[in-house]
C-alpha positions, 0 to 999 in steps of 0.5 A: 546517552541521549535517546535517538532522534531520528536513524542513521543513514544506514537504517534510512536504507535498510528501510528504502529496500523494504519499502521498494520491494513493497512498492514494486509487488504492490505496482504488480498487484494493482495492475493486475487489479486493474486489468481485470476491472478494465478487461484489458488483458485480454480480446475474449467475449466474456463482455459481450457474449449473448449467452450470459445469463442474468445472475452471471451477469450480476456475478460478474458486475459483483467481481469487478466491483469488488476488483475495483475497490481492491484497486483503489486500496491497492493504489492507496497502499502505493501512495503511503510507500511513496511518501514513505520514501519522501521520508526516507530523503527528507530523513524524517522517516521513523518518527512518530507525527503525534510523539516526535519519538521515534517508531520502533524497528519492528514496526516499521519492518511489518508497516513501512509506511507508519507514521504512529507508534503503536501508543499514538494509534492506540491513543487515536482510538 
């Protein structure tokens, strides 16, 4: 028998509902991110109040800072599921783009935008 080139449709499903339950939680999360960097979830006087005092100040320029970079991470993180599902339609999903071999089940399970097998990423190193 002759090694597996690519999954089944099946498989390719299996992966687009992992992927899309994913991809609406990470959806939820940065736009959570996102409102707190922007403020805009909310008409309070956190931003304008007179009473801050500086080290409240910097506390608070610190968090959104921080707010941001998660967002950009977040957003990053969205965009791989998105070609993952690009993949997914081109039936091109699961193969590793150093080895041509395919990515095993487990991995794409916890990782399911992977491009590399773990003996490619290792080998990146």
């Amino acid at each position: 028998m002759s090694e597996k080139t690519r999954y089944s449709d099946e498989e390719l499903e299996e992966f687009r509902q992992i992927i899309l339950e994913k991809l609406e939680k990470a959806q939820k999360d940065y736009e959570l991110l996102r409102n707190g960097v922007t403020n805009s979830d909310g008409n309070d006087v956190t931003d304008t109040s007179p009473t801050f005092k500086v080290l409240e100040e910097g506390a608070s320029t610190l968090s959104k800072e921080e707010a941001g970079r998660l967002a950009q991470r977040q957003l990053q993180f969205i965009q791989h599921l998105q070609a993952a599902l690009v993949r997914i339609e081109n039936k091109t999903y699961g193969i590793c783009r150093e080895t041509g071999k395919l990515i095993p089940k487990e991995r794409l399970r916890a990782v399911p935008h992977a491009t590399l097998s773990i003996e490619a990423k290792k080998s990146k190193k």
